[in-house]
Every structure is written in C-alpha cells, then in structure tokens.
C-alpha positions in Angstrom: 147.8 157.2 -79.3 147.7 156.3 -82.9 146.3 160.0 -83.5 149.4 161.4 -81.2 151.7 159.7 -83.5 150.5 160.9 -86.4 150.4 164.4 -85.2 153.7 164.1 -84.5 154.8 162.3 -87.6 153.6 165.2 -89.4 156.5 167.5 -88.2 159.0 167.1 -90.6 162.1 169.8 -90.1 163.8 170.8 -92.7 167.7 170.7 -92.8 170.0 173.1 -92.2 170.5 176.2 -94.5 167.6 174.6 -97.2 164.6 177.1 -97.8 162.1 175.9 -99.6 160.8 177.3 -103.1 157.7 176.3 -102.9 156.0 178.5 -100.4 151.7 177.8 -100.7 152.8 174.4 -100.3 154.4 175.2 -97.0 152.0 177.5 -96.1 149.5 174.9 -96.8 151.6 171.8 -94.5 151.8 174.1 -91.9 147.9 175.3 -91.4 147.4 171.2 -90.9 149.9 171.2 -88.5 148.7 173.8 -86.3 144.7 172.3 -86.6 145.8 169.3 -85.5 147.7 170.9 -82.7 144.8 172.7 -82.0 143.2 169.6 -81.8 145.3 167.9 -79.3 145.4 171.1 -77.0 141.3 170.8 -77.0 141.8 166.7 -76.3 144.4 167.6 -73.3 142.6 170.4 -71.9 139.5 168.2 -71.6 141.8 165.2 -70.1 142.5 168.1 -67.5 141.1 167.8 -63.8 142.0 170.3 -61.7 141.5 168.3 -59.0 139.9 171.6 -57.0 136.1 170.7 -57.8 134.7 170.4 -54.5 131.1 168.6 -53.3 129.7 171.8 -53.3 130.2 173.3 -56.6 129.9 169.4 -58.1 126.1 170.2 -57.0 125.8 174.0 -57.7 126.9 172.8 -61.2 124.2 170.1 -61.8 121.6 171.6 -59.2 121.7 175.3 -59.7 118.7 177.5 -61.5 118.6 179.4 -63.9 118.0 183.1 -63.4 114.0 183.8 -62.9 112.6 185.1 -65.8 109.8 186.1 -63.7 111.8 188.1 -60.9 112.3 190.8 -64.0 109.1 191.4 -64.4 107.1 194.7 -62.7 104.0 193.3 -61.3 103.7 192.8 -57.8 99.9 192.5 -56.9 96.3 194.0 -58.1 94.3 196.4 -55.3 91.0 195.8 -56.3 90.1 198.2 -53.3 91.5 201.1 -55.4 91.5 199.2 -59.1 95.3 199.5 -59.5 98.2 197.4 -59.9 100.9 197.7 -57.5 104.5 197.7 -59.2 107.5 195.9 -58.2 108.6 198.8 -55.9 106.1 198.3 -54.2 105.1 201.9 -54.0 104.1 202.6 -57.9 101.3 202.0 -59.2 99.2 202.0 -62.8 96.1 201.1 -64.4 95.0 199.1 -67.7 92.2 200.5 -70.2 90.6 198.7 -73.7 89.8 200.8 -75.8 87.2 200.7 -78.6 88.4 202.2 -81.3 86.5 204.2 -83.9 85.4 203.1 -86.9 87.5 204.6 -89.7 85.8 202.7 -93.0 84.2 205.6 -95.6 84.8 208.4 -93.6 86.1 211.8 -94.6 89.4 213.2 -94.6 88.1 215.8 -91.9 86.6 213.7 -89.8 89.4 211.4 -89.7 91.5 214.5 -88.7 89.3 216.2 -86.3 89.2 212.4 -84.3 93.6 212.8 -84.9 93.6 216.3 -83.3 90.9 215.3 -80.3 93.2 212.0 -79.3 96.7 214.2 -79.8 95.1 216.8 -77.3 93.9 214.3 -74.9 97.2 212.5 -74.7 98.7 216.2 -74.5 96.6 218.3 -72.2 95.8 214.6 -69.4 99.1 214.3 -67.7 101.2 216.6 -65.6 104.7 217.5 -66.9 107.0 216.3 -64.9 110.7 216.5 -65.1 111.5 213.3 -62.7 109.4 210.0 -63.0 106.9 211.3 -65.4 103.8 209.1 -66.0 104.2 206.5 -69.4 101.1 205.6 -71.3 101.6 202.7 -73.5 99.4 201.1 -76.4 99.3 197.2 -77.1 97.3 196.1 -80.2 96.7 192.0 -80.6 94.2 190.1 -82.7 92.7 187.3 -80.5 90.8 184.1 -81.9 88.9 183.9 -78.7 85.2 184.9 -79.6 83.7 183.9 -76.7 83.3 187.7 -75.1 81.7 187.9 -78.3 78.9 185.5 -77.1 78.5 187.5 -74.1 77.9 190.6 -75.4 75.0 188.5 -77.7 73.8 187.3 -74.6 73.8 190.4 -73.1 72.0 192.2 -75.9 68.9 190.0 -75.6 65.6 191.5 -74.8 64.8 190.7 -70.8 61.8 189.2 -72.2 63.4 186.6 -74.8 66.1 185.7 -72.4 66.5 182.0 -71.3 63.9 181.1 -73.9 64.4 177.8 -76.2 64.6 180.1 -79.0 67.5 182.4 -78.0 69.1 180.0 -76.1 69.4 177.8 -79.1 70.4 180.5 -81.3 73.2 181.6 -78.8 74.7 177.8 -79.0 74.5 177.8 -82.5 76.6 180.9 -82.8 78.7 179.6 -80.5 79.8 176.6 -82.7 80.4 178.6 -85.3 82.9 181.1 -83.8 84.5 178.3 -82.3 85.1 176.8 -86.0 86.0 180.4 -87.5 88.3 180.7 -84.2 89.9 177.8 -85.2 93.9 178.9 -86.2 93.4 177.0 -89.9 90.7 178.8 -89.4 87.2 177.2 -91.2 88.2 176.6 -94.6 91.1 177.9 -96.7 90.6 180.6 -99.3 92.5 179.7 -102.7 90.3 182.4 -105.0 90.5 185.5 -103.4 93.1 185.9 -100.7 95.1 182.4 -100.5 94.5 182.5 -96.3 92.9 180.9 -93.7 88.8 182.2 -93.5 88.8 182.8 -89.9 87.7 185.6 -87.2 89.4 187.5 -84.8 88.7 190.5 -82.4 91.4 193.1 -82.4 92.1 194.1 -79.0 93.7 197.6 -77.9 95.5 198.3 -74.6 96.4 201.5 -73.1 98.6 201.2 -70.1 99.0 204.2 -67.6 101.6 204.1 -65.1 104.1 206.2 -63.2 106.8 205.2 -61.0 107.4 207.0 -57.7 111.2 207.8 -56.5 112.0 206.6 -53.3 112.5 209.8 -51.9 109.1 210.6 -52.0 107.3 211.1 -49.0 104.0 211.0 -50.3 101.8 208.0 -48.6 100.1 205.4 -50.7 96.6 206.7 -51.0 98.1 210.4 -52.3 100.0 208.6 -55.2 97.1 206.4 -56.2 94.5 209.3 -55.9 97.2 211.2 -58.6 97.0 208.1 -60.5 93.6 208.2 -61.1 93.0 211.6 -61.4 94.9 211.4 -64.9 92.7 208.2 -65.7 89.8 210.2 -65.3 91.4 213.5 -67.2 92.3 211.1 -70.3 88.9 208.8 -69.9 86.9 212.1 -70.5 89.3 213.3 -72.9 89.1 209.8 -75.1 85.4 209.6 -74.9 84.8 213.1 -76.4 86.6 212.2 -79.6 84.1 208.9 -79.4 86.2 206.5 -78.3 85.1 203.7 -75.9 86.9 203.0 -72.8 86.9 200.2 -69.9 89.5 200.1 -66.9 90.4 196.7 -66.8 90.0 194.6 -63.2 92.6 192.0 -62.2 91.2 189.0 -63.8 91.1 190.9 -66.9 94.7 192.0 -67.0 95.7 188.3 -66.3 93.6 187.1 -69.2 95.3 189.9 -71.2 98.4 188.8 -70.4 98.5 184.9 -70.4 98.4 185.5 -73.9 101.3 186.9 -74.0 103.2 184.9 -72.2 101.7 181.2 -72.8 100.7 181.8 -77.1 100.7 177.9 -77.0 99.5 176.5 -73.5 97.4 173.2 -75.1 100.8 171.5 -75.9 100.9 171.3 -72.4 97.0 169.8 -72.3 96.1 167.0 -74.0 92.8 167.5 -75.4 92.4 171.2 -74.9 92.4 173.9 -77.5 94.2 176.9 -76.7 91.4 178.7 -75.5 90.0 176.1 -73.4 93.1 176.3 -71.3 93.1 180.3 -71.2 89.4 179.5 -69.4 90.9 176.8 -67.4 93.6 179.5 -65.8 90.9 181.5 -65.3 89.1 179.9 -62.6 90.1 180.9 -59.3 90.0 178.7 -56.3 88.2 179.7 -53.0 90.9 180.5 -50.5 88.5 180.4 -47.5 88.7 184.4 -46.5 92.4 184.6 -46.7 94.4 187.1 -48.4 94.6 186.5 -52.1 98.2 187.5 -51.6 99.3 184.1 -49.7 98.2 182.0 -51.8 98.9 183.8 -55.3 101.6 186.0 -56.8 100.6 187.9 -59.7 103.1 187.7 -62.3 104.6 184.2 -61.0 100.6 183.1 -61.7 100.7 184.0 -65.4 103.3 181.4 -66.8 101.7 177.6 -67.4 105.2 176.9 -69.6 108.5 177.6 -69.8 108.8 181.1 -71.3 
C-alpha cells in the first residue's frame, strides 16, 4: 500500500487559473507520474484472475509441446531397394552424391577453365527443363575432424599380401593415434609462429543433393518417377566424371552420418566420457530388428536428433 500512496501523493493539481512558467520541469513531474502509473497498471493487471481458466487449459498451459522441430523436416524413409530417399510427400524422391573434387594447386589458367566449362555443361545439358516441379541439385561443403574413413582407405590400400601382418597392423594403430590427436578441436598443439591457430586436420567433405518433387496430380506410379530420378544421376555421374571428378551415391547409413553432424555439432555434452566422434560411431550402430521392417522400429529424420536442436 505504501507504494499506492505514494503514487498517489505524487498527484499534485494545480489551482485554478495558475499556469505554470516552468514547463521542462512539468514535463519532467509528469513522465514520473505516468511510469509509475504504468507501473501500478502492470501490478493490477497481474493481480487480475479472470476467473475463466478452466482444468483443461490449466494443463494445456503447463503440459503442452512445443511445435516439432522434426515434423518440418522432408525426409521420410531411405529405399535401399532403389538407393533413394523418399520425401515427406511420400511420393518424391532424391539421391545424395560425395564428390571428390579436383585438385586445383599449380595448375594453369586453362586447365582450371576447361574443368569450369566441363562442370557448367554437366549441370546444364543433365536435367530436363521443366516448367512445374523442376529437379534442384544442391551443394554442401563441411570440414570434418573425423579421420577415421581415412584409416579405412589406409587399410584398404594395403597389399593382400601385407594385410593382417604385425607390421601393417601396427602401423595402421599408430596412424590412428595420431589422427585422433590432430582431430582433436584444439587440435595437437597451437601455432604461435606462423599462423596463431590450432595445428589440426580435417577432411573437407562435398555434397551434391539431387531431388525433384512430384505434384500430386501426377499419375505417374512410383517406379516411373524413381527410374526419371536416376536417369539424371546417371546423365550428371557421366557428365562429372569426364571433367575428372570422383563421385559416390551415398546409402542410408551414409546420409545419416552426413547429417547427425549437422544437427547434433556437440553430442558428447550429452556422454560423459565420449569425444564427439565416439558418439557419431555410437549412433551408428544399428540394432537387429529380427526381420522386421526397418520402418517400425525407426523413422528417419526423428532418428537423427540425440539433443535438443
């Protein structure tokens, strides 16, 4: 009450046919006034109750979810029958490559712009024109600190004959300690004499994503719209390869691995002892399911978020 009374203490009217001369300090009285009315209008209006909350909307208040994050997302499953992913129309469909770029370091200006040319053409000349729904290629470039498909291809490189010996299995663990240290995100050490960063290493990663979607008053049947699908993967996989570049159609474990990274760039604050790439490993074990339909037991984009996004 005392703050009521001095709110209305502060009202002070002045007499009758008196104007005052001094106007800023008027000005000045009267912004306090209205603050502090504005103040006891906030104070009232929370002292309010309508007295119309009912049991109901007492729990939808404190009970209720959030919009799904998740449910806006265009994934609905991957057909590894026909090595597409099904959108969330459940009719549209698209396909993920890697691409292994070309390297660019001490070569000519020609070179560099036949290679331009070659790429421009294939993105050009490998898609029909369409007016409605065309087909939308996107490109995704990420450094990742995980060298461990670097291992593998070491692995893989190995003679048939020196395979599984002490020697190269030795060397191969070696290695593998040290691109787990340079993977590191301080990386190994820091360098203060030449460019003030962390001395680390990571393998750049490039995406191309190739998908269409299909109006819904298309009659054409599933099969037809995946066969047109990959008849332009296979126009701009020839295309690609003739300027030199390397391509590989990513499965559905590799499109999840692509994309946990995306959406969980921090999972081990979740894991206590577990470095981030341990727990991108750790998603990636699948359970058996005993000859059921993947589908009952997983969803594809709910199974890519191990935190709150």
């Amino acid at each position: 009450m005392s703050f009521l009374s001095e709110v209305f203490s502060s009202f002070k009217p002045t007499k009758a046919g008196v104007i005052s001369s001094e106007p800023n300090e008027n000005t000045g009285e009267s912004d306090i006034i209205q603050n502090k009315m504005s103040e006891v209008n906030n104070e009232v209006q929370q002292l309010k109750r309508s007295g119309k909350l009912t049991q109901s909307q007492h729990h939808r208040r404190l009970y209720s979810q959030e919009p799904s994050f998740i449910d806006h997302l265009p994934w609905g499953e991957y057909l590894n029958e026909h090595g597409v992913i099904l959108l969330d129309d459940a009719r549209s469909v698209g396909a993920v490559f890697d691409i292994k770029p070309i390297g660019t370091a001490g070569r000519s200006i020609e070179f560099l712009s036949r290679i331009r040319n070659l790429v421009k053409d294939a993105l050009q000349d490998s898609f029909d024109e369409l007016d409605i729904n065309p087909y939308v290629v996107q490109f995704y470039c990420q450094d990742s600190d995980d060298l461990q498909p670097y291992i593998e291809q070491l692995r893989n490189y190995i003679s048939p004959i020196a395979q599984n010996s002490a020697f190269s299995e030795e060397w191969l663990r070696v290695q593998a300690k040290h691109f787990k240290d340079i993977g590191k995100p301080e990386g190994l050490f820091i360098d203060d004499r030449v460019t003030n960063t962390a001395w680390s290493g990571r393998i750049r990663s490039t995406k191309m994503v190739i998908y269409r979607y299909v109006d819904k008053s298309n009659d054409s049947n599933e099969n037809l719209i995946i066969e047109q699908l990959n008849n332009a993967c296979s126009r701009i996989n020839g295309a690609l390869t003739t300027a030199g570049l390397q391509l590989q159609r990513l499965d559905g474990e590799q499109i999840r691995q692509w994309l946990l990274r995306w959406f969980n760039p921090n999972p081990s604050i979740n894991f206590e002892g577990l470095s981030n790439n341990d727990c991108y490993h750790l998603f990636g074990k699948q359970t058996s399911n005993d000859g059921l339909p993947e589908l009952a037991f997983n969803d594809f984009s709910e199974d890519l978020f191990y935190s709150q996004p």
